[in-house]
VOZA-805123 format. One record per atom (N, C-alpha, C): residue in three letters; y, z, x; atom name. Coordinates in steps of 0.2 Angstrom, whole numbers. Atoms other than C-alpha are relative to their C-alpha. Layout:
<pts>
[pt ALA, [Y, Z, X], CA],
...
</pts>
This chain:
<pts>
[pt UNK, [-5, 1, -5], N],
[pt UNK, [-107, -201, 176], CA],
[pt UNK, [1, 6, 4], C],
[pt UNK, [-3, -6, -5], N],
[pt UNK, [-104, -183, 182], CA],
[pt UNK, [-7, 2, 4], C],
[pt UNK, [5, -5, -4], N],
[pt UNK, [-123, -180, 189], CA],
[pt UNK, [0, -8, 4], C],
[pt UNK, [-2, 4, -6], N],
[pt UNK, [-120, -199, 198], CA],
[pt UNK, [3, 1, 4], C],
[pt UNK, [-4, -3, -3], N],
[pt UNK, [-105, -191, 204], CA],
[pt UNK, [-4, 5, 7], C],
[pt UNK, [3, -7, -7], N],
[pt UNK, [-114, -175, 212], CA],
[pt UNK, [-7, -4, 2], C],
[pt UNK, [7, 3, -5], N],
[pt UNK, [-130, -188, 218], CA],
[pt UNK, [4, -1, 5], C],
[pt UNK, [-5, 1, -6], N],
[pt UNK, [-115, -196, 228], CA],
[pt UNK, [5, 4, 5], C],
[pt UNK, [-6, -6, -6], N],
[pt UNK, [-109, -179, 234], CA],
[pt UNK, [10, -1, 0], C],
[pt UNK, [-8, 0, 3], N],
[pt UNK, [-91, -185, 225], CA],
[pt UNK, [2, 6, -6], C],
[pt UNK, [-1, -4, 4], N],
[pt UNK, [-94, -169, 213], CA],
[pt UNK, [-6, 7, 3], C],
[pt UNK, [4, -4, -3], N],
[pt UNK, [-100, -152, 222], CA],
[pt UNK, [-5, 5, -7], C],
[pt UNK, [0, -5, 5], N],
[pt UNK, [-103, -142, 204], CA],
[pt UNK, [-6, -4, -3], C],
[pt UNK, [7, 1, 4], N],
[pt UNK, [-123, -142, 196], CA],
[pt UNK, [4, -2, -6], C],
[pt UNK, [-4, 2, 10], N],
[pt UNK, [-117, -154, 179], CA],
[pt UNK, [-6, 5, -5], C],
[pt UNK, [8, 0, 4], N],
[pt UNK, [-136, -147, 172], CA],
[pt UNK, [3, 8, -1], C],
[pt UNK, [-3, -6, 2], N],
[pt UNK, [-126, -129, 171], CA],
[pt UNK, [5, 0, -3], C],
[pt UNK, [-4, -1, 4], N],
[pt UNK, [-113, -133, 164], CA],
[pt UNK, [0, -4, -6], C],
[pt UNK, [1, 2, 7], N],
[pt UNK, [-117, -146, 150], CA],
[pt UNK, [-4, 1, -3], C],
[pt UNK, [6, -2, 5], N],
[pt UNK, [-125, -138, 136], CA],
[pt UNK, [-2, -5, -6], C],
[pt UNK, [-1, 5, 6], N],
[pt UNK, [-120, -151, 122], CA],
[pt UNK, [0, -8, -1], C],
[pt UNK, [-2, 5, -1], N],
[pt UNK, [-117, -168, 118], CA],
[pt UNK, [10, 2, -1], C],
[pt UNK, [-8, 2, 1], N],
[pt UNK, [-97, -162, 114], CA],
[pt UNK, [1, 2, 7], C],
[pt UNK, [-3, -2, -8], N],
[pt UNK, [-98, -152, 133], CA],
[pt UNK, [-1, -8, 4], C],
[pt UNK, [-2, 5, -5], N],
[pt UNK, [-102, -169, 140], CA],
[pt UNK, [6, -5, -3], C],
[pt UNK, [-4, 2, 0], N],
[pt UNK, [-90, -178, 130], CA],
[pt UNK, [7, 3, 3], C],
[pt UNK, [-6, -2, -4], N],
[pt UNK, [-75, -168, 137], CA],
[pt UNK, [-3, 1, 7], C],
[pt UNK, [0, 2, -6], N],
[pt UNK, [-82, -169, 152], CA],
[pt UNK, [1, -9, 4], C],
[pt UNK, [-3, 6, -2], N],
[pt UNK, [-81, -187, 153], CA],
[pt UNK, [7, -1, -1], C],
[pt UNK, [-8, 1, -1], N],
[pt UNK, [-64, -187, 148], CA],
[pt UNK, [4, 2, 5], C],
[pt UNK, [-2, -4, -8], N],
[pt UNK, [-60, -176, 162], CA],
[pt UNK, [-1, -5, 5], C],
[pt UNK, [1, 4, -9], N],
[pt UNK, [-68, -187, 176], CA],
[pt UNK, [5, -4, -2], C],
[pt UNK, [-3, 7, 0], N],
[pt UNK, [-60, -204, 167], CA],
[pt UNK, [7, 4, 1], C],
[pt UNK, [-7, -3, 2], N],
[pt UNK, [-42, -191, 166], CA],
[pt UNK, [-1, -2, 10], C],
[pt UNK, [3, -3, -8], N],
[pt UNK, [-48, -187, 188], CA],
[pt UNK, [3, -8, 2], C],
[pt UNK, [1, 5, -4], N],
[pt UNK, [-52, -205, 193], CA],
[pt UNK, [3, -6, -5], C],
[pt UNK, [-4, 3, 2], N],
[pt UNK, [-41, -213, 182], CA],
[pt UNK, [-1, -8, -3], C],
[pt UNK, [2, 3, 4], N],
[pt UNK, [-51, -223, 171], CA],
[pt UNK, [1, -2, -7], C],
[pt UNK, [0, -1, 8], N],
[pt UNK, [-46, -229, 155], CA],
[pt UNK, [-5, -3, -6], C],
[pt UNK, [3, 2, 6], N],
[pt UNK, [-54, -230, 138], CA],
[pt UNK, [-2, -7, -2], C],
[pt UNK, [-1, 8, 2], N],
[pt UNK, [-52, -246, 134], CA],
[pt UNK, [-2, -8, 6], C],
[pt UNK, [3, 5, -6], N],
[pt UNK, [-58, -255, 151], CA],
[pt UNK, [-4, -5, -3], C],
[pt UNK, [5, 3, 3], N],
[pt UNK, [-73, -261, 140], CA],
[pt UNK, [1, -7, -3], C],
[pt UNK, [-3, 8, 5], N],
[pt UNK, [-74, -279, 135], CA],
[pt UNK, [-9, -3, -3], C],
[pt UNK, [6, 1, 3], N],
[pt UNK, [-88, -283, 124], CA],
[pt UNK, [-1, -8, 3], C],
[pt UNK, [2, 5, -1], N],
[pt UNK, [-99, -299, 130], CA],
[pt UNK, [-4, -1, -5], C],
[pt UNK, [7, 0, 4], N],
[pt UNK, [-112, -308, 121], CA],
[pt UNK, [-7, 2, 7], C],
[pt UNK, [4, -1, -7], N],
[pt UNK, [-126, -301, 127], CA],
[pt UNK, [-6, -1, -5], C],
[pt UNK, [6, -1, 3], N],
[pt UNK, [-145, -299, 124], CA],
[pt UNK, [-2, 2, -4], C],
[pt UNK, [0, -9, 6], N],
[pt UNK, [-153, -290, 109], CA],
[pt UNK, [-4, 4, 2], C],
[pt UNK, [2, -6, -3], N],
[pt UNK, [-159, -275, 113], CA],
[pt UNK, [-6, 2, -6], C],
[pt UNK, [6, -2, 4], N],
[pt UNK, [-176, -267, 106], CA],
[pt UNK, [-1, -1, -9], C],
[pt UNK, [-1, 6, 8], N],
[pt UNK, [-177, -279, 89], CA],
[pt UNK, [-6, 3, -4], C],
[pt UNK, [8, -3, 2], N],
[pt UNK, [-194, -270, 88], CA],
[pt UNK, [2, 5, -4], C],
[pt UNK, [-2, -5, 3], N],
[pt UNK, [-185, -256, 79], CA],
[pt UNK, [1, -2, -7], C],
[pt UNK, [-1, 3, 8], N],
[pt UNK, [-181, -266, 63], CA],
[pt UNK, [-6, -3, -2], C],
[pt UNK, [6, 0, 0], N],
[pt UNK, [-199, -269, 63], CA],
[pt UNK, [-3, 4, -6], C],
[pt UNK, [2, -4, 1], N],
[pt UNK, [-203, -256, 50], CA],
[pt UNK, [-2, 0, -7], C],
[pt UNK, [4, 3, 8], N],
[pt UNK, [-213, -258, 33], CA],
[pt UNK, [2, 5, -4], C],
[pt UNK, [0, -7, 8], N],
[pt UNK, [-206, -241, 23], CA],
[pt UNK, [6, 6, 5], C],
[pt UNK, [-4, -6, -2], N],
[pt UNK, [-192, -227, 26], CA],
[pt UNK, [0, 4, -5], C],
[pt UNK, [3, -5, 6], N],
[pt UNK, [-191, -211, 17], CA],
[pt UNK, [6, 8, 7], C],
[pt UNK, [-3, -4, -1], N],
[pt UNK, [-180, -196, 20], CA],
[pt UNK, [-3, 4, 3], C],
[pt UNK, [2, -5, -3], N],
[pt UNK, [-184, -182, 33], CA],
[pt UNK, [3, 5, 5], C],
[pt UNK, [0, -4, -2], N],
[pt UNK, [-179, -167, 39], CA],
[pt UNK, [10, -2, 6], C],
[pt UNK, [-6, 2, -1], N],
[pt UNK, [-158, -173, 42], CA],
[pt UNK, [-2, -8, 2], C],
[pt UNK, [0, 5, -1], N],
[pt UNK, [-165, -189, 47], CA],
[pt UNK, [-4, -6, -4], C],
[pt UNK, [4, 4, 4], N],
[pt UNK, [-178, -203, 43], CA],
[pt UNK, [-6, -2, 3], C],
[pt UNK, [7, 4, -4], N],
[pt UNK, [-197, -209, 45], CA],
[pt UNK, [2, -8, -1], C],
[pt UNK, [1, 7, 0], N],
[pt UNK, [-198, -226, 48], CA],
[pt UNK, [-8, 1, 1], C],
[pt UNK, [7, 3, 1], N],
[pt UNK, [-216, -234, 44], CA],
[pt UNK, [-1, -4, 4], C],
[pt UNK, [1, 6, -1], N],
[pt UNK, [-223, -245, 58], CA],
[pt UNK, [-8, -2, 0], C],
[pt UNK, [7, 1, 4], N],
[pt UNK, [-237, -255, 55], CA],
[pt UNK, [-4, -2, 8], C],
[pt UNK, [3, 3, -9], N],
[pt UNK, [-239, -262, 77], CA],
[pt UNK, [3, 7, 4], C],
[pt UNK, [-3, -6, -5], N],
[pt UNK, [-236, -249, 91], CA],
[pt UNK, [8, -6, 3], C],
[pt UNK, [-8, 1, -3], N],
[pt UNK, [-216, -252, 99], CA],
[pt UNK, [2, 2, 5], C],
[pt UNK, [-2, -4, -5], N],
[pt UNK, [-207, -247, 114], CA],
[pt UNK, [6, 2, -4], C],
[pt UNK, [-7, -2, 1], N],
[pt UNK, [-191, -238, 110], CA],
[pt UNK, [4, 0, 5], C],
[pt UNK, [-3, 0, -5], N],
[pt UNK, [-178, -243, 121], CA],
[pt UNK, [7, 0, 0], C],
[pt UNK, [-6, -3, 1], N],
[pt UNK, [-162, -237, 125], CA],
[pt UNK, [7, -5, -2], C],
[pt UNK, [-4, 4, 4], N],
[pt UNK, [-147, -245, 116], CA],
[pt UNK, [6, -3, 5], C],
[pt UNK, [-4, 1, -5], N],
[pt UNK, [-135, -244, 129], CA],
[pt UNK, [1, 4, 5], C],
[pt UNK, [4, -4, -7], N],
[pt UNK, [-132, -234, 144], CA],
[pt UNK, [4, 7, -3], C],
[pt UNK, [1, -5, 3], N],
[pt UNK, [-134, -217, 140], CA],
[pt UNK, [-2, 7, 4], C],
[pt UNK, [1, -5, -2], N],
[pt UNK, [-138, -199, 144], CA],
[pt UNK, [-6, 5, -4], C],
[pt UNK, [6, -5, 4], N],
[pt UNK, [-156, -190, 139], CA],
[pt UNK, [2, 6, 1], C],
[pt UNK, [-1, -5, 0], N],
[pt UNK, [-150, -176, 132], CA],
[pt UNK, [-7, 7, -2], C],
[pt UNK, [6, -4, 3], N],
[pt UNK, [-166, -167, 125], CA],
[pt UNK, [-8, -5, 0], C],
[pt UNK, [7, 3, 1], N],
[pt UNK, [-185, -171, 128], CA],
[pt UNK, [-5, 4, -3], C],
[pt UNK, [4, -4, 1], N],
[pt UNK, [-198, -160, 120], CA],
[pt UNK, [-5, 0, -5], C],
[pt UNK, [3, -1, 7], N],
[pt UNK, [-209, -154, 105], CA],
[pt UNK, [5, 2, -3], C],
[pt UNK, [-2, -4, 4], N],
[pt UNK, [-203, -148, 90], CA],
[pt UNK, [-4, 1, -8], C],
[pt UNK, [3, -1, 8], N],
[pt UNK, [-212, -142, 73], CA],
[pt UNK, [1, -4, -3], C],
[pt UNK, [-1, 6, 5], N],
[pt UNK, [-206, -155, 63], CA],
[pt UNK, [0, -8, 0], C],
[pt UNK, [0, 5, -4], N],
[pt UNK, [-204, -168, 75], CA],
[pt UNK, [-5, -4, 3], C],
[pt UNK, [7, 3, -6], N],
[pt UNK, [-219, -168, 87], CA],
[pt UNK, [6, 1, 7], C],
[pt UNK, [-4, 3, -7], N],
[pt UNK, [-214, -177, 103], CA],
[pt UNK, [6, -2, -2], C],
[pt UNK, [-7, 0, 7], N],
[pt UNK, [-195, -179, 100], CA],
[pt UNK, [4, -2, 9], C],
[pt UNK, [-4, 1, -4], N],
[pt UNK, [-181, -188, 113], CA],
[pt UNK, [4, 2, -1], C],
[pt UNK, [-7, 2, 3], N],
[pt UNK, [-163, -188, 111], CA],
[pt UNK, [5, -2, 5], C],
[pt UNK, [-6, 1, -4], N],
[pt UNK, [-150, -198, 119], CA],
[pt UNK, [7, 1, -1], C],
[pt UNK, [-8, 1, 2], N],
[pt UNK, [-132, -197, 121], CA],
[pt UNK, [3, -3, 2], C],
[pt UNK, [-3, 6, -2], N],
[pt UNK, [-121, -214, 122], CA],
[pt UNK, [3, 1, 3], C],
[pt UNK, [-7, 4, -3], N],
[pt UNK, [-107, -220, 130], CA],
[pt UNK, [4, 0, -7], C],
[pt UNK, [-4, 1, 6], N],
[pt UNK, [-100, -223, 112], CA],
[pt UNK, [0, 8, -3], C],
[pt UNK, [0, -8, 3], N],
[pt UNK, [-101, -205, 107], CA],
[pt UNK, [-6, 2, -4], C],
[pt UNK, [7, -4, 4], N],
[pt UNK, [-118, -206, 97], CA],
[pt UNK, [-7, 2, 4], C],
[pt UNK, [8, -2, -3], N],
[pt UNK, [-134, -196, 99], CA],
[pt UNK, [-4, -2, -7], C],
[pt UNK, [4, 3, 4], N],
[pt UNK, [-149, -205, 94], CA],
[pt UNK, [-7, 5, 1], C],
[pt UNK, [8, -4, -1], N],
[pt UNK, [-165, -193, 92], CA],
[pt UNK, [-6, -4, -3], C],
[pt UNK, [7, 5, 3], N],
[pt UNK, [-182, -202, 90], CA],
[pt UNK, [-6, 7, 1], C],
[pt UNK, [6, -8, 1], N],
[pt UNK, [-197, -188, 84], CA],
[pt UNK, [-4, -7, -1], C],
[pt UNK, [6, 1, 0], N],
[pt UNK, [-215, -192, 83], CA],
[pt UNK, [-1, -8, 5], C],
[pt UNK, [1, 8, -5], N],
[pt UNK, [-216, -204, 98], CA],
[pt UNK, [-7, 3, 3], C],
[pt UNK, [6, -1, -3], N],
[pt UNK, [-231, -205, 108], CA],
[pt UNK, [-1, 2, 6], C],
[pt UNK, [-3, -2, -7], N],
[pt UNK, [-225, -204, 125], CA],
[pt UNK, [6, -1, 4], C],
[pt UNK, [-5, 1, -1], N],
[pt UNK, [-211, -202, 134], CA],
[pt UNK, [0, 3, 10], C],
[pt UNK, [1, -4, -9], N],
[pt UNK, [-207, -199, 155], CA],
[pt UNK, [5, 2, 2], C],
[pt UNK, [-6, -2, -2], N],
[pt UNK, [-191, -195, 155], CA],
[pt UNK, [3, 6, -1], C],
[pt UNK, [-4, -9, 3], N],
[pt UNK, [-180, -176, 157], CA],
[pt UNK, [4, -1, -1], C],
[pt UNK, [-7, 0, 2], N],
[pt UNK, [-166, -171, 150], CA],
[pt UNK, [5, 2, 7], C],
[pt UNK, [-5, 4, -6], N],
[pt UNK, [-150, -177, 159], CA],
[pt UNK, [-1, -3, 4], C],
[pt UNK, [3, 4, -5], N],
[pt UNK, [-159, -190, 167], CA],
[pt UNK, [6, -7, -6], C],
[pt UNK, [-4, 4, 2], N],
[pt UNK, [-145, -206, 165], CA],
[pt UNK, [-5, -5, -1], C],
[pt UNK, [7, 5, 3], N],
[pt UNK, [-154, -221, 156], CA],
[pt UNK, [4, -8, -1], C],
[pt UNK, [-2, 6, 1], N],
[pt UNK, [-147, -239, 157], CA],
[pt UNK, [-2, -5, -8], C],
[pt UNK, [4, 4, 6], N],
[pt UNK, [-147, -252, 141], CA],
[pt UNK, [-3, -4, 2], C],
[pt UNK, [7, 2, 0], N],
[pt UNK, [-164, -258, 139], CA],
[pt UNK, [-5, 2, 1], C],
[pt UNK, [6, -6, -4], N],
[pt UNK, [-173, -244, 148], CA],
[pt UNK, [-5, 2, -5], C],
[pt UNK, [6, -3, 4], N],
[pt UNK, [-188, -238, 140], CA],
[pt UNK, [1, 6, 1], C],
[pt UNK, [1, -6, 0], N],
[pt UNK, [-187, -222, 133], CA],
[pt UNK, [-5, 4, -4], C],
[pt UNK, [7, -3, 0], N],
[pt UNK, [-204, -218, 125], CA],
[pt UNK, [-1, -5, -3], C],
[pt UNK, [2, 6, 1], N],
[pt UNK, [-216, -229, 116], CA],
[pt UNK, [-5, 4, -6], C],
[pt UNK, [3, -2, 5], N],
[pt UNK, [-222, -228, 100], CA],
[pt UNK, [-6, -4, -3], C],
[pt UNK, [5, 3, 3], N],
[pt UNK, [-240, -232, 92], CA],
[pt UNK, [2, 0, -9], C],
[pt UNK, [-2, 2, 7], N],
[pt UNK, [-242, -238, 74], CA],
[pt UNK, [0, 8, -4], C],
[pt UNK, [-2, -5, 4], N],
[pt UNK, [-236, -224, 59], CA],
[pt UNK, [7, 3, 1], C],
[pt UNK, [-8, 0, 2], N],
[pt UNK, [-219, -215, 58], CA],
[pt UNK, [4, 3, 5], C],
[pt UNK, [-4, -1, -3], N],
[pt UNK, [-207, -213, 67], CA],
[pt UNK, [9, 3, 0], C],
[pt UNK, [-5, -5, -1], N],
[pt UNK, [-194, -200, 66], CA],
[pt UNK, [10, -2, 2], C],
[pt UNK, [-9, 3, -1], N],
[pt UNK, [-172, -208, 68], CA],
[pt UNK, [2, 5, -1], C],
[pt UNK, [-5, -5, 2], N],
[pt UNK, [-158, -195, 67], CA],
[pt UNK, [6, -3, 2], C],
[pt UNK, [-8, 5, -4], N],
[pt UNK, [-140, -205, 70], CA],
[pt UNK, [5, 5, -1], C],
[pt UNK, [-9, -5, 0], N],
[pt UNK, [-124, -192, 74], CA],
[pt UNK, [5, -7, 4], C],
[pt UNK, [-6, 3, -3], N],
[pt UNK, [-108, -200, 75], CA],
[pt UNK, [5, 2, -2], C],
[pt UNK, [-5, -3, 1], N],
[pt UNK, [-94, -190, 79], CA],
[pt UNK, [-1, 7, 0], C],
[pt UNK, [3, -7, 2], N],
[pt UNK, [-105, -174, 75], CA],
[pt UNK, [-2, 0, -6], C],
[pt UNK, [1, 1, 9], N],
[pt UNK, [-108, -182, 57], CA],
[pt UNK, [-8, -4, 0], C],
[pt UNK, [7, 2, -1], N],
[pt UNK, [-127, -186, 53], CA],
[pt UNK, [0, -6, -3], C],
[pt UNK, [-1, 5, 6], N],
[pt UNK, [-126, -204, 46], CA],
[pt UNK, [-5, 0, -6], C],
[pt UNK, [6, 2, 7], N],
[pt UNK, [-135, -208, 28], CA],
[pt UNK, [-2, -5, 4], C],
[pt UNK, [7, 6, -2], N],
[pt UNK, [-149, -220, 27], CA],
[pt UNK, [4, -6, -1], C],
[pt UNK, [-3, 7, -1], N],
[pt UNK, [-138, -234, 23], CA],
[pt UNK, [5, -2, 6], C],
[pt UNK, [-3, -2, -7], N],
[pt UNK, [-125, -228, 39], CA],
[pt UNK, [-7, -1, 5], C],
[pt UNK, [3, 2, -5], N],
[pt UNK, [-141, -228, 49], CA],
[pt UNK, [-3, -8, 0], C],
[pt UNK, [7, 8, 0], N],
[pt UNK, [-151, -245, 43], CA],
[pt UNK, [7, -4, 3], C],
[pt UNK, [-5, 5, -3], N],
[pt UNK, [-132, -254, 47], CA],
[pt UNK, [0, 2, 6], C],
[pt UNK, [-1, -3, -11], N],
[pt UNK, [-130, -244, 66], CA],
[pt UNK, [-7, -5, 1], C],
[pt UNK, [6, 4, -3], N],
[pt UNK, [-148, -250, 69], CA],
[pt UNK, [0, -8, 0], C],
[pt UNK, [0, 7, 0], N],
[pt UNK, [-145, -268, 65], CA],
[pt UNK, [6, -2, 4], C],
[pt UNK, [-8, 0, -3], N],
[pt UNK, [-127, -267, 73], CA],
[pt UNK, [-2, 0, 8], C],
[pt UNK, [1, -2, -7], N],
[pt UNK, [-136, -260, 89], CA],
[pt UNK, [-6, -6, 2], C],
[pt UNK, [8, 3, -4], N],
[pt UNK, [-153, -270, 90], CA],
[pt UNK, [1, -8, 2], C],
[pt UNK, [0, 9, 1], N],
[pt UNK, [-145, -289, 86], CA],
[pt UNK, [6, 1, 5], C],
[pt UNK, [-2, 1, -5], N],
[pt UNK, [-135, -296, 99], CA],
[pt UNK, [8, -5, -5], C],
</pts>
């Protein structure tokens, strides 16, 4: 929301300095919705589409590194659950290639050992959007909600909660 704002010259302040976190941009949305007089509750859930189904796709899980490998046997896109803000793109030793989104709902989703990916951090992501694309073998999950890392059975239900329509 806040670097939409400053595309539209409705916010003069570089947001890419001052959000370092996923909790600096939750108090920052709070602030715009405080500003422009938004509220919380606007949201009205539709039936909608399901969103990357490809992800329950997965032949084997197995704990790793706070999160989890999933095992895929076909290559997958990974796409965004809902509309979202990439907070971190990179390497990382453990990971590999490694995304991380941060929702509208408050969760960040980090996907490791992807294959490729074209997006920077803080680039804003709509639900659907392709945010890397994974070949077959494992595939890296880590689910925060709230700043708490879910378990594997907290993740397998977010995933099917988020993928099914």
């Amino acid at each position: 929301m806040g670097i939409r704002l400053q595309e539209r010259g409705q916010l003069a302040v570089d947001v890419k300095k001052i959000v370092y976190s996923s909790e600096d941009l939750t108090i920052m949305r709070n602030v715009l919705r405080e500003v422009f007089g938004q509220e919380e509750d606007e949201k009205i859930t539709v039936s909608s589409e399901s969103v990357n189904k490809e992800l329950l796709s997965f032949v084997s899980v197995k704990p790793f590194d706070q999160g989890y490998l999933l095992t895929f046997e076909e290559a997958i896109p990974i796409l965004a659950i809902e509309n979202g803000l990439v907070v971190y793109t990179g390497h990382t030793k453990n990971t590999g290639k490694t995304i991380s989104v941060f929702y509208e709902d408050d969760t960040t989703v980090t996907y490791g050992n992807v294959d490729s990916f074209s997006l920077l951090p803080y680039t804003s992501i709509e639900r659907g959007g392709t945010l890397a694309n994974k070949e077959p073998g494992d595939l890296y999950i880590k689910i925060e909600e709230g700043g708490k890392v879910l378990t594997l059975e907290e993740t397998l239900e977010w995933m099917k909660e988020h993928t099914q329509s």
